[in-house]
N, CA, C and O atoms as CSV, one atom per row, in Angstrom:
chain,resi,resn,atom,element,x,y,z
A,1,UNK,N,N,52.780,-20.595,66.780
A,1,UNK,CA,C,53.845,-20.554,65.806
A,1,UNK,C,C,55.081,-19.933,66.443
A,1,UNK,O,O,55.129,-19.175,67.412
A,2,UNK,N,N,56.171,-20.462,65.620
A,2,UNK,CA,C,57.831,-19.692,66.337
A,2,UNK,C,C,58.387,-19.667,65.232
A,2,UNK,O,O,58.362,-20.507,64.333
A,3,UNK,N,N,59.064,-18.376,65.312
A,3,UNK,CA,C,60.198,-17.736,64.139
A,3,UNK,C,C,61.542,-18.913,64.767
A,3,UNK,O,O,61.725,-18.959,65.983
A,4,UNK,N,N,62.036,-19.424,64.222
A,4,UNK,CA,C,63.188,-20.100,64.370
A,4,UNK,C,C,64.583,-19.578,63.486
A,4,UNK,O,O,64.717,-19.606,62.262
A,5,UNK,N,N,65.402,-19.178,64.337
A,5,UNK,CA,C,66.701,-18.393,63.610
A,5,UNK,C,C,68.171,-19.122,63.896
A,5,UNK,O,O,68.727,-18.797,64.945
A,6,UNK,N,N,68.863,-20.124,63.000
A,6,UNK,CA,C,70.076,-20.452,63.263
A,6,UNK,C,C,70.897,-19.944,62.536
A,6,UNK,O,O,70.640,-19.743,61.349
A,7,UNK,N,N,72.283,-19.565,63.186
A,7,UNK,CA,C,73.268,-18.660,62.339
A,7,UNK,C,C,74.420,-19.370,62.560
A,7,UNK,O,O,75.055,-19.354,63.614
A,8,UNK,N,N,74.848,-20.342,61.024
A,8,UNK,CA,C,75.441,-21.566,60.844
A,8,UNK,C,C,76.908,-21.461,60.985
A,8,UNK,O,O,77.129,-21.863,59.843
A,9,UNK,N,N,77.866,-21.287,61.372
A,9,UNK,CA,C,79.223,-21.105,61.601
A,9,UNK,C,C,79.988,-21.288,60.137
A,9,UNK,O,O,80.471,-20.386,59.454
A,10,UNK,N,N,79.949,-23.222,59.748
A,10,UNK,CA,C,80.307,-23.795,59.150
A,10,UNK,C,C,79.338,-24.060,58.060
A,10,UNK,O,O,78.366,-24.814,58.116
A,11,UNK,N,N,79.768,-23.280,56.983
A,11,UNK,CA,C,78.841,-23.386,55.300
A,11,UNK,C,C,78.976,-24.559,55.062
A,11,UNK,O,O,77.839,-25.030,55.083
A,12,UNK,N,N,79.993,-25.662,54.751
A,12,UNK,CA,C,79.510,-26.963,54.626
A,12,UNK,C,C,78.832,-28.194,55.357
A,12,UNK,O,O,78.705,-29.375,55.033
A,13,UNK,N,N,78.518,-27.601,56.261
A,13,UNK,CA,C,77.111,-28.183,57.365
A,13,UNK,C,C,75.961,-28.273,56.752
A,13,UNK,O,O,75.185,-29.225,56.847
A,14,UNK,N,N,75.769,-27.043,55.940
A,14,UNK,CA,C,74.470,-26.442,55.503
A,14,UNK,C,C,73.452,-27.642,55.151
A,14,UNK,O,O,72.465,-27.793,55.871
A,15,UNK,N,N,73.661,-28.436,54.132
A,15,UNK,CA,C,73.192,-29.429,53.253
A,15,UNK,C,C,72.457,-30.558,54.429
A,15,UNK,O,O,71.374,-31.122,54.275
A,16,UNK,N,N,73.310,-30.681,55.522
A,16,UNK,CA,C,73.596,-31.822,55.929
A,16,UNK,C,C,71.888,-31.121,57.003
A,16,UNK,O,O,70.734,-31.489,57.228
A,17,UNK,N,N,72.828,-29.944,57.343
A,17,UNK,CA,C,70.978,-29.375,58.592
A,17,UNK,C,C,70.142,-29.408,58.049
A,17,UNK,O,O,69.178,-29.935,58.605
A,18,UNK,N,N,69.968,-28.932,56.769
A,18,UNK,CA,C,68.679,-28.803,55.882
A,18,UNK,C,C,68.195,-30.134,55.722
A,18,UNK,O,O,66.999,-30.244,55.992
A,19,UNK,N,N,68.935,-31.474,55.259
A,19,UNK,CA,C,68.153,-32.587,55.525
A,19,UNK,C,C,67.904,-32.919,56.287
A,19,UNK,O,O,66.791,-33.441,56.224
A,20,UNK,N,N,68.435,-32.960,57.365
A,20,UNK,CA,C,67.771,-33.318,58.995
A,20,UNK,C,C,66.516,-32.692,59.877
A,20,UNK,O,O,65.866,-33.016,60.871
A,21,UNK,N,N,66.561,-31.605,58.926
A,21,UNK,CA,C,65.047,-30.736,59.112
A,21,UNK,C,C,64.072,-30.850,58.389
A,21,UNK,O,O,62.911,-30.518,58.629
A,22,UNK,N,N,64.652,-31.487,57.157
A,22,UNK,CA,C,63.679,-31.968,56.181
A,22,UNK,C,C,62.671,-33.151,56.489
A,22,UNK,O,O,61.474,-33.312,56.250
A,23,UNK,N,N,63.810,-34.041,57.224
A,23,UNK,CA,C,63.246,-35.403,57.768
A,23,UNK,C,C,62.526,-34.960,58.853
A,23,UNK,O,O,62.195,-35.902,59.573
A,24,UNK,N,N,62.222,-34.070,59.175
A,24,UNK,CA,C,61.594,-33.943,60.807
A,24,UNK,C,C,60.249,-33.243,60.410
A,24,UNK,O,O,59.405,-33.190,61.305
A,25,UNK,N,N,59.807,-32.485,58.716
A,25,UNK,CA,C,59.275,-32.275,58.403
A,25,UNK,C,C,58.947,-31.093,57.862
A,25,UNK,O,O,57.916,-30.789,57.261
A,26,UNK,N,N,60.188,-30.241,58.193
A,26,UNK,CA,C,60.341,-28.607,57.295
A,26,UNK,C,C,60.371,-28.978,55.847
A,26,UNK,O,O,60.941,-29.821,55.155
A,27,UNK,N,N,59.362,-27.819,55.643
A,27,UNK,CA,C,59.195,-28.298,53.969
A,27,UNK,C,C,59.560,-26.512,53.459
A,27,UNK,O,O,59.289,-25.998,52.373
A,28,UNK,N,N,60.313,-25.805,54.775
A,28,UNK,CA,C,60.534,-23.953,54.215
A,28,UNK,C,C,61.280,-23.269,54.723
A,28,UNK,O,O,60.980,-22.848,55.840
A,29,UNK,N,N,62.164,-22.995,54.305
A,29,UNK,CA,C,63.382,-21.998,55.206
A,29,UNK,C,C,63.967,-20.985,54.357
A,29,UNK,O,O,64.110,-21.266,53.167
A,30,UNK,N,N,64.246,-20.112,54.683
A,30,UNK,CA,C,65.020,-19.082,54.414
A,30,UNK,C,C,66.439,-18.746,54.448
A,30,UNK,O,O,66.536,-17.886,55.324
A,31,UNK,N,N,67.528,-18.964,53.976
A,31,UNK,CA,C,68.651,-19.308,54.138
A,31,UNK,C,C,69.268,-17.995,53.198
A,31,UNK,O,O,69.133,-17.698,52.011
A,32,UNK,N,N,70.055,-17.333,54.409
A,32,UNK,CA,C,70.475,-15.851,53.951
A,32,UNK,C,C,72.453,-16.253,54.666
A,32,UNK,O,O,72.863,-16.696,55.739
A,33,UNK,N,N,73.146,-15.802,53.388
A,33,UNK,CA,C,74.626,-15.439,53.475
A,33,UNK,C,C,74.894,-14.202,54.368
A,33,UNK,O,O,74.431,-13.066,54.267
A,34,UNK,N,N,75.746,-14.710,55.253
A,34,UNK,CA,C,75.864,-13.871,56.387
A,34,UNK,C,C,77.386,-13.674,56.893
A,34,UNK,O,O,78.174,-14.599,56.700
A,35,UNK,N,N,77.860,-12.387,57.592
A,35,UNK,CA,C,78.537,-12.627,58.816
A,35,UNK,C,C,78.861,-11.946,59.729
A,35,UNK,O,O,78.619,-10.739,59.746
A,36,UNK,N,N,79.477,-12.566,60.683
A,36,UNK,CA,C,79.477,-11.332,61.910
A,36,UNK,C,C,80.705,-10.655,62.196
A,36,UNK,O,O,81.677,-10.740,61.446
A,37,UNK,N,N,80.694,-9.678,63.738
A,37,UNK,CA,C,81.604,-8.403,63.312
A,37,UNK,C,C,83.043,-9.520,63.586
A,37,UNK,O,O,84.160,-9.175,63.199
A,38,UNK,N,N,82.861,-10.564,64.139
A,38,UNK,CA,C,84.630,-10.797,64.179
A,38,UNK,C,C,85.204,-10.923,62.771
A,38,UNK,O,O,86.338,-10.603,62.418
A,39,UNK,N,N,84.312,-11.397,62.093
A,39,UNK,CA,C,85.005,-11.892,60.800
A,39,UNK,C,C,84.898,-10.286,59.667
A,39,UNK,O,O,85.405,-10.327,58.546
A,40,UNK,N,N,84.412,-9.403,60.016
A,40,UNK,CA,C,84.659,-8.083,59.564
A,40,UNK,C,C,85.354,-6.869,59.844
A,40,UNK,O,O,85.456,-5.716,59.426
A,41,UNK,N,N,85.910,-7.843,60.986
A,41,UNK,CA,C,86.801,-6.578,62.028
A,41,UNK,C,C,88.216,-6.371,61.411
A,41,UNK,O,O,88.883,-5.473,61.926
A,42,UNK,N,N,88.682,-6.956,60.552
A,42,UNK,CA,C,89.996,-6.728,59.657
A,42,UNK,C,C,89.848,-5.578,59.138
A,42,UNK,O,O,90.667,-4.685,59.355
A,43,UNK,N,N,88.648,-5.379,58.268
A,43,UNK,CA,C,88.687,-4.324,57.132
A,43,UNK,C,C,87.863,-3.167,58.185
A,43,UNK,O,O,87.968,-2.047,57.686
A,44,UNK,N,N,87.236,-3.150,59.231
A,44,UNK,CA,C,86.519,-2.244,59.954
A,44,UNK,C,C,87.754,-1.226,60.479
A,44,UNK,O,O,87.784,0.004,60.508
A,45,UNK,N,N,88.885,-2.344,60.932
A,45,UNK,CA,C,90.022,-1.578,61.878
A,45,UNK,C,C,91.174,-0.836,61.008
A,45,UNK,O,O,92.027,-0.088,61.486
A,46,UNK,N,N,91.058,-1.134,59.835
A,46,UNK,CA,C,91.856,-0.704,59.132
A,46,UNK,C,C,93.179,-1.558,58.470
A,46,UNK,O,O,93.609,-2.626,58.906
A,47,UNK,N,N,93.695,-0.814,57.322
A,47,UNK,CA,C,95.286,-2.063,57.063
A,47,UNK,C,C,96.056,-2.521,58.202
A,47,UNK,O,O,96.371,-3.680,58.471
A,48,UNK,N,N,96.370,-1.242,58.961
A,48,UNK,CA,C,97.469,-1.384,59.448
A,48,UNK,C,C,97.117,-2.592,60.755
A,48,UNK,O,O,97.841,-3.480,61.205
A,49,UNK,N,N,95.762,-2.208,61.100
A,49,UNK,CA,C,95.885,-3.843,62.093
A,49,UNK,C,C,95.574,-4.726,61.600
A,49,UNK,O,O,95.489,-5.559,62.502
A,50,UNK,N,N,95.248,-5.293,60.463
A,50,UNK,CA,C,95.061,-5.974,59.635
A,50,UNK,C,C,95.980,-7.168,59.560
A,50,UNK,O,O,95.554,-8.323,59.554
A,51,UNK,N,N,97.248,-6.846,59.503
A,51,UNK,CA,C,98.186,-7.852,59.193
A,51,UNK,C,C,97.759,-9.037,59.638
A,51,UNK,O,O,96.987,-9.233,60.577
A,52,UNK,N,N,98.469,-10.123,58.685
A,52,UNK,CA,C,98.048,-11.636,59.278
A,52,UNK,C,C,96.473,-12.154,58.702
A,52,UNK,O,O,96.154,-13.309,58.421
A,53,UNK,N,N,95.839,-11.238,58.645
A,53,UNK,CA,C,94.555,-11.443,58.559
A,53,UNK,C,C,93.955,-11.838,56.881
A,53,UNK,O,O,94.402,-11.122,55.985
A,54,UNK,N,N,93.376,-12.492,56.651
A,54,UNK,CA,C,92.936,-13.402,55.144
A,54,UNK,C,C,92.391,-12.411,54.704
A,54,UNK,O,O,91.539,-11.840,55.385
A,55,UNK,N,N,92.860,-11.803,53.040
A,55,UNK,CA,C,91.879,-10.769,52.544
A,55,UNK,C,C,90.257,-11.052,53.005
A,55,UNK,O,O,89.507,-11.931,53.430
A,56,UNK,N,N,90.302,-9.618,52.589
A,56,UNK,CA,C,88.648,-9.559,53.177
A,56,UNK,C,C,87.662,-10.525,51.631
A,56,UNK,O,O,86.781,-11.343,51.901
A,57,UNK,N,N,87.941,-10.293,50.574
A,57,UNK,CA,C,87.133,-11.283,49.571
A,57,UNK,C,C,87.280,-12.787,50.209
A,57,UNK,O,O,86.523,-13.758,50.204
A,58,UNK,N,N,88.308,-12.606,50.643
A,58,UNK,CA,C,88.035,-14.804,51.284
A,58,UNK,C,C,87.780,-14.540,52.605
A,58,UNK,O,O,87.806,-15.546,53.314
A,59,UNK,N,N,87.504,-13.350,53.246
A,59,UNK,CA,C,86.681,-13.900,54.498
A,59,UNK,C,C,85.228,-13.788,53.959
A,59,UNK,O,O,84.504,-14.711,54.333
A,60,UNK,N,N,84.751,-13.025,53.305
A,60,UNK,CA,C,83.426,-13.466,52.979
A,60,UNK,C,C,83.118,-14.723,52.367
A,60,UNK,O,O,82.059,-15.293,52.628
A,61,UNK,N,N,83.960,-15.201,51.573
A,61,UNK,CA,C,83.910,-16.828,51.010
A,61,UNK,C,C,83.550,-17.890,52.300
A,61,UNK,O,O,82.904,-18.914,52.082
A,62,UNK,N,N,83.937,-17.610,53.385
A,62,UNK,CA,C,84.115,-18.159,54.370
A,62,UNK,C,C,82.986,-17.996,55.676
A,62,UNK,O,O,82.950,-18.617,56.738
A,63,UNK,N,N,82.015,-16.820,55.117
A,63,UNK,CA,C,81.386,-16.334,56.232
A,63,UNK,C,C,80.023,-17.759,57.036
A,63,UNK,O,O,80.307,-18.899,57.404
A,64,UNK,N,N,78.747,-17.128,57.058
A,64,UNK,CA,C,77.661,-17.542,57.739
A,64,UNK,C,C,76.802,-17.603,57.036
A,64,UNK,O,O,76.455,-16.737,56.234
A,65,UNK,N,N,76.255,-18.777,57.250
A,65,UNK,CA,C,74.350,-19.099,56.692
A,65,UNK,C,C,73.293,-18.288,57.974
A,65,UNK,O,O,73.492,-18.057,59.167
A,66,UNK,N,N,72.428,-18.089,57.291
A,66,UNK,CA,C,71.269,-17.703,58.948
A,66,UNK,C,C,70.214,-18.288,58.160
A,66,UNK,O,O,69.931,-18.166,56.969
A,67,UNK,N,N,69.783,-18.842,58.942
A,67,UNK,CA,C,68.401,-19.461,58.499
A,67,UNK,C,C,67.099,-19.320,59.401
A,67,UNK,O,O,66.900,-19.766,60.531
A,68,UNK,N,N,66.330,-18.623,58.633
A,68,UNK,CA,C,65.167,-18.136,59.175
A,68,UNK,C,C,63.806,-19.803,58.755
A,68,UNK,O,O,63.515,-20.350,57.691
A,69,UNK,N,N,63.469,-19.986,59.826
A,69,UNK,CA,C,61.890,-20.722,59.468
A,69,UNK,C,C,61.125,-20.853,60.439
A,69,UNK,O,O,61.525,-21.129,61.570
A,70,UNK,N,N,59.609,-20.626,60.044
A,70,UNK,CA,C,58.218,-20.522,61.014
A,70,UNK,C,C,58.401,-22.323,61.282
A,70,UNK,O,O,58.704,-23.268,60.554
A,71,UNK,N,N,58.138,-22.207,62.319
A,71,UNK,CA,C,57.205,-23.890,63.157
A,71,UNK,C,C,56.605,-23.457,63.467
A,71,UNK,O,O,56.395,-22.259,63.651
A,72,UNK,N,N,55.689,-25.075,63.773
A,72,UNK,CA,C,54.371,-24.946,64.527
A,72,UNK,C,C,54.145,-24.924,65.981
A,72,UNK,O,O,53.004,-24.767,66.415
A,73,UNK,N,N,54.840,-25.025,66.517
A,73,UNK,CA,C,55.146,-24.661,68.302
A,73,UNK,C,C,56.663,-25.311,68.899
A,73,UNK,O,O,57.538,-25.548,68.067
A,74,UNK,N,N,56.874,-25.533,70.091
A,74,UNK,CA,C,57.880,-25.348,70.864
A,74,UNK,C,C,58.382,-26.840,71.080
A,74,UNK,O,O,59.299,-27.283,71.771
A,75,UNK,N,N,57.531,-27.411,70.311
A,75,UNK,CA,C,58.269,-28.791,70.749
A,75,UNK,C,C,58.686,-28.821,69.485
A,75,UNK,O,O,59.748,-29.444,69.503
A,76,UNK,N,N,58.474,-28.542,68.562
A,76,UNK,CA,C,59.243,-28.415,67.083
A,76,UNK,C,C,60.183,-27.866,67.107
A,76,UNK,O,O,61.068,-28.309,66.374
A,77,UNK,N,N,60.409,-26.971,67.714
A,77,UNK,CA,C,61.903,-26.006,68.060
A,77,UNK,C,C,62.526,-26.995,68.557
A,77,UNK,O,O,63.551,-27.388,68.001
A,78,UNK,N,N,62.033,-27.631,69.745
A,78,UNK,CA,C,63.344,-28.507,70.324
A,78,UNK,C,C,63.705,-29.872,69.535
A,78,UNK,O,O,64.823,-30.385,69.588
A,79,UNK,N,N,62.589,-30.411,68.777
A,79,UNK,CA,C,63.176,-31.213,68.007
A,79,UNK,C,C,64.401,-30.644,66.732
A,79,UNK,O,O,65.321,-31.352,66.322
A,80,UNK,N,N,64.214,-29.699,66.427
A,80,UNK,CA,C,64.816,-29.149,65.472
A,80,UNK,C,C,66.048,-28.753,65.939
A,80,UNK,O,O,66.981,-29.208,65.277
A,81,UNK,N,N,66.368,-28.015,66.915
A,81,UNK,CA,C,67.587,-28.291,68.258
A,81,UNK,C,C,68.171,-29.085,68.200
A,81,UNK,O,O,69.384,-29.026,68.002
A,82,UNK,N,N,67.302,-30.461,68.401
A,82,UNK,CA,C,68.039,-31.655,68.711
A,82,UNK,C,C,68.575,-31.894,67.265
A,82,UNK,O,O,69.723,-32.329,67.352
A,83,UNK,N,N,68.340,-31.822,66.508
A,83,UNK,CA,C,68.967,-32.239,64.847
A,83,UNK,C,C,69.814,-31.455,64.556
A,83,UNK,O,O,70.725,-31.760,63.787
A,84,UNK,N,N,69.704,-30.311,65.089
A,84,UNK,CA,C,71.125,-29.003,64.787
A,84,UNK,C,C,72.188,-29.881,65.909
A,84,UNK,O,O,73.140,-30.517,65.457
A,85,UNK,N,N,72.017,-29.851,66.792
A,85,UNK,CA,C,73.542,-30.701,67.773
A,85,UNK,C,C,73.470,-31.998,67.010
A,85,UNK,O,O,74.578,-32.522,67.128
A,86,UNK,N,N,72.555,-32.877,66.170
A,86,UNK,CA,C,73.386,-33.722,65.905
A,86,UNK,C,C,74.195,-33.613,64.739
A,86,UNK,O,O,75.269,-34.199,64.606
A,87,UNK,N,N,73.662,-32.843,63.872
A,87,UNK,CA,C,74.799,-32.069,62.696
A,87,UNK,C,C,75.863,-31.300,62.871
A,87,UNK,O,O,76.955,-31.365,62.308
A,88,UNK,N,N,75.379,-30.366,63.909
A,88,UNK,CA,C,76.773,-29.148,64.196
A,88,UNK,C,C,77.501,-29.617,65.332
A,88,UNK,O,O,78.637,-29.176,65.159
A,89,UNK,N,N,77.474,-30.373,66.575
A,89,UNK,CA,C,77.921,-30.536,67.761
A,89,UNK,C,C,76.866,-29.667,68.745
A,89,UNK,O,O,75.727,-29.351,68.401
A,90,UNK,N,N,77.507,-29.338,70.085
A,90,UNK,CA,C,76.949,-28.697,70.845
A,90,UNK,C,C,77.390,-27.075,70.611
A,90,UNK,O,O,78.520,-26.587,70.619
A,91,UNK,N,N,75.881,-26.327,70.370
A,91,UNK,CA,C,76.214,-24.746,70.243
A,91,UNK,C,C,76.512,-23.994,71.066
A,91,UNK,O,O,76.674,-22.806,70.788
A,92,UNK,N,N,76.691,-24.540,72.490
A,92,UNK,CA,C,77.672,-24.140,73.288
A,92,UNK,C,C,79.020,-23.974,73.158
A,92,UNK,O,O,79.669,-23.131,73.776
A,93,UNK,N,N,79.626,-25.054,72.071
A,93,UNK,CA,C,80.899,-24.743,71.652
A,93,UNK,C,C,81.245,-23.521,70.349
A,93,UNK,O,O,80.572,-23.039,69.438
A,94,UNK,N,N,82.225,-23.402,70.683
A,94,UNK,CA,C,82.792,-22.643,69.415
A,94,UNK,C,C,83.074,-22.991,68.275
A,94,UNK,O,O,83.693,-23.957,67.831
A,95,UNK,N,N,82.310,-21.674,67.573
A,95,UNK,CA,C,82.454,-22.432,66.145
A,95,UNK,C,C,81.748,-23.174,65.546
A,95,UNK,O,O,82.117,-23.706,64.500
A,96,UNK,N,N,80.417,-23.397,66.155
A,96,UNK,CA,C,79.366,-24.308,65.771
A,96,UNK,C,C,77.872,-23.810,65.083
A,96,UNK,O,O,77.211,-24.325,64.182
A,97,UNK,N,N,77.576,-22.262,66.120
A,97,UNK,CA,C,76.585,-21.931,65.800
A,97,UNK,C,C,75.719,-21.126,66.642
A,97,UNK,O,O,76.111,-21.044,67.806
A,98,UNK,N,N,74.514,-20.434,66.330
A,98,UNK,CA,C,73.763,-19.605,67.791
A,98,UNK,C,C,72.451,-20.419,66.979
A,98,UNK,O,O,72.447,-20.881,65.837
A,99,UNK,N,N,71.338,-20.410,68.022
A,99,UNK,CA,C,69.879,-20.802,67.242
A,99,UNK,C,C,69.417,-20.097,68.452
A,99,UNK,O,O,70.071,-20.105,69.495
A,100,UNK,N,N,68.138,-19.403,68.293
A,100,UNK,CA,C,67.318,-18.905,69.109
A,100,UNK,C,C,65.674,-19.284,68.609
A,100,UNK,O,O,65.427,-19.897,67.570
A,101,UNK,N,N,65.198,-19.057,69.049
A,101,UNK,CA,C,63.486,-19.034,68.702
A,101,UNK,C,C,62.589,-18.166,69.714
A,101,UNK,O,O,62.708,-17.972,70.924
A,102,UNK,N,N,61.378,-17.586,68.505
A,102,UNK,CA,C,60.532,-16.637,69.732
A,102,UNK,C,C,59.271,-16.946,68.831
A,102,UNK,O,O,59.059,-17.239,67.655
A,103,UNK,N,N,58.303,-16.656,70.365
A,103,UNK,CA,C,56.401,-16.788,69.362
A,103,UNK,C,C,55.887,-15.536,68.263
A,103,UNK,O,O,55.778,-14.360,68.609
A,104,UNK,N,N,55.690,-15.887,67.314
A,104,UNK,CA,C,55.069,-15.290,66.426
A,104,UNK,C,C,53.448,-15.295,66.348
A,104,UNK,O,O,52.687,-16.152,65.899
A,105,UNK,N,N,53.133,-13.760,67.076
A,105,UNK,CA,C,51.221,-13.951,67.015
A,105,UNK,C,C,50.566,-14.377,65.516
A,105,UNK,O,O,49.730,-15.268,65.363
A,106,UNK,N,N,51.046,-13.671,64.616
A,106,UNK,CA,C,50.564,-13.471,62.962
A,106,UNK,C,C,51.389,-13.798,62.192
A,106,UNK,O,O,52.498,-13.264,62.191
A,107,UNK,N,N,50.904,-15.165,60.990
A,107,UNK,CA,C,51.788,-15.402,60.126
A,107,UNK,C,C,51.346,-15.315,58.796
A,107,UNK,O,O,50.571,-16.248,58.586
A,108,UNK,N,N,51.553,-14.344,57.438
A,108,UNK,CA,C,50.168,-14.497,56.489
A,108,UNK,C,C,51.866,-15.279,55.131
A,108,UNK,O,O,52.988,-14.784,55.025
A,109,UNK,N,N,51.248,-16.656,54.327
A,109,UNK,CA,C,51.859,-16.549,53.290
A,109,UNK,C,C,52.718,-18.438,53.782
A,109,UNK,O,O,53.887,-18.769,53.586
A,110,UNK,N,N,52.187,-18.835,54.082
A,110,UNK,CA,C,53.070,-19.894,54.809
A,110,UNK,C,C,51.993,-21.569,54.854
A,110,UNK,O,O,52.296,-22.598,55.459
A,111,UNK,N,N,50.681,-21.312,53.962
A,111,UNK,CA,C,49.818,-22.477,53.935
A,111,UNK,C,C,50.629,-23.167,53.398
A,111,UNK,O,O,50.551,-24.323,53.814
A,112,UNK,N,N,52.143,-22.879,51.926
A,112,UNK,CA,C,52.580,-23.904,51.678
A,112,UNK,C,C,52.949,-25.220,52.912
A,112,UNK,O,O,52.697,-26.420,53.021
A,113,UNK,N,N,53.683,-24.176,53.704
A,113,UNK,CA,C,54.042,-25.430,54.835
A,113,UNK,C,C,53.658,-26.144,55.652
A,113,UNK,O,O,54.132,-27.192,56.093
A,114,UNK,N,N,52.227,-25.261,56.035
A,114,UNK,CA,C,51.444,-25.540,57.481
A,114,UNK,C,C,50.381,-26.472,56.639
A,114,UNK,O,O,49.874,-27.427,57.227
A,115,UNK,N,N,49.971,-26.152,54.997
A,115,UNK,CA,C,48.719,-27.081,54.664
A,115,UNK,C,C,47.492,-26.281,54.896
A,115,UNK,O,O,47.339,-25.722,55.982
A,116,UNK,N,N,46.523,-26.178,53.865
A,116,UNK,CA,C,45.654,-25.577,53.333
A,116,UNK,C,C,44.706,-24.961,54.717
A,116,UNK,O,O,44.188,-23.845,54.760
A,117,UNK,N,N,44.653,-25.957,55.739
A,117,UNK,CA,C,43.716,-25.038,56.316
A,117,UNK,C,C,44.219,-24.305,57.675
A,117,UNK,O,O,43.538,-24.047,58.667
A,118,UNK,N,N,45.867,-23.987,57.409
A,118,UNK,CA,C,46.586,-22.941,57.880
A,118,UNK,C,C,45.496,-21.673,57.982
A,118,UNK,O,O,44.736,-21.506,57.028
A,119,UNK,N,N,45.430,-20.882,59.006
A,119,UNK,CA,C,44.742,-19.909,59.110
A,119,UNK,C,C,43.389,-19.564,59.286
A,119,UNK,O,O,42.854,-18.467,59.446
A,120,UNK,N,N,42.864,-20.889,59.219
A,120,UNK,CA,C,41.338,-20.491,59.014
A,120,UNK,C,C,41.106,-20.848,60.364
A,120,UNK,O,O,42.026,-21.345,61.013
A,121,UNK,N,N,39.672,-20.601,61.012
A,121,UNK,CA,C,39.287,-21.205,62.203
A,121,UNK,C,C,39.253,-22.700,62.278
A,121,UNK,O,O,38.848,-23.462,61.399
A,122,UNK,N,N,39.956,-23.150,63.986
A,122,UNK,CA,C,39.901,-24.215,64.442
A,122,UNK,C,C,38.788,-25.016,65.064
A,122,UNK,O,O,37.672,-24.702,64.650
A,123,UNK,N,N,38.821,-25.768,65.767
A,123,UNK,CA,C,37.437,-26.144,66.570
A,123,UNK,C,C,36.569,-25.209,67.641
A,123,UNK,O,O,35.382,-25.120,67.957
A,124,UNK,N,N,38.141,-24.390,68.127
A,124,UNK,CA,C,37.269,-23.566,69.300
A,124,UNK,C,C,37.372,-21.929,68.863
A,124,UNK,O,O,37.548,-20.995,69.645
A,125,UNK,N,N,37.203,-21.844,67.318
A,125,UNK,CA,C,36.605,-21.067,66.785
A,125,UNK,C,C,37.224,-19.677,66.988
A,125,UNK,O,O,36.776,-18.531,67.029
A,126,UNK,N,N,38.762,-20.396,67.128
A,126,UNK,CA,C,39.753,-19.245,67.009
A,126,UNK,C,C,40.471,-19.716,65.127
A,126,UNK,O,O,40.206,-20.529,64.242
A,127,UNK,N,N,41.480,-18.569,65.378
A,127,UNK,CA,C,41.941,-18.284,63.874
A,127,UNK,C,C,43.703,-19.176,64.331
A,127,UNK,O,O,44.552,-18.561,64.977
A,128,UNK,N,N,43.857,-20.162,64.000
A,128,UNK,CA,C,45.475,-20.428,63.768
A,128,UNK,C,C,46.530,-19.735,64.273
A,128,UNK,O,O,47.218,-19.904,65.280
A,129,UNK,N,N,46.544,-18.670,63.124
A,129,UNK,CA,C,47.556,-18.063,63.208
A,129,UNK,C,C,47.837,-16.839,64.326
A,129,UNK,O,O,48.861,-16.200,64.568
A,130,UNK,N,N,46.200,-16.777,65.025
A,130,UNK,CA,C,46.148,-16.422,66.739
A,130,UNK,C,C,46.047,-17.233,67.556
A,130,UNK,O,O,46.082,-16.680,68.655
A,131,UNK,N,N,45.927,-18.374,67.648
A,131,UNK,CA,C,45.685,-19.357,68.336
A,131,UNK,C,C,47.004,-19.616,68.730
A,131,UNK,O,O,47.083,-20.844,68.762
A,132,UNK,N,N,47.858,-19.233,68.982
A,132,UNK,CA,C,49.792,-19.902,68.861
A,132,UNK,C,C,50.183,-19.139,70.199
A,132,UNK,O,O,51.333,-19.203,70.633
């Protein structure tokens, strides 16, 4: 299993990644309002450097999605990769996005996605959710 974490630049993308992950077979994500320090650095630094800068209530209007979701291994990450560049562009560019992924030994609460016999022993009489 892999924790998969993308942190969406552009909020009206959102709809568009979520179906493209849908089609690939995510049936669970976690999708948390977010943002980072550039877009908080107005009100961090104070008024006076402030100027120019969009009240702080419409930079949060404006901020980040992060979306947290478990897969089932590493070729799912990269398919899921590949569907984020074809929605967002390349996340090498600016303004598009970060995605990372890492292995998760233990996952309890997640048979919705993985299917009922998530967790239990496999053929070689390991447990799933150690088996990863």
């Amino acid at each position: 299993m892999h924790m998969m974490m993308l942190v969406l630049n552009d909020p009206e993308k959102l709809d568009d990644l979520l179906d493209a992950w849908h089609d690939l077979g995510m049936r669970g994500a976690t999708v948390i309002d977010s943002t980072g320090i550039y877009r908080r650095r107005p009100q961090l630094m104070g008024a006076r450097y402030a100027f120019g800068f969009p009240p702080v209530g419409s930079m949060a209007e404006n901020g980040h999605h992060t979306i947290f979701a478990i897969v089932a291994d590493a070729e799912m990450v990269s398919r899921y990769h590949e569907a984020a560049v074809n929605v967002l562009g390349d996340l090498d560019e600016p303004n598009t996005g970060v995605m990372a992924s890492w292995r998760v030994d233990q996952v309890w609460g997640a048979r919705r996605q993985f299917g009922p016999s998530f967790g239990e022993d496999n053929e070689e009489g390991d447990r799933d959710r150690e088996d990863v």
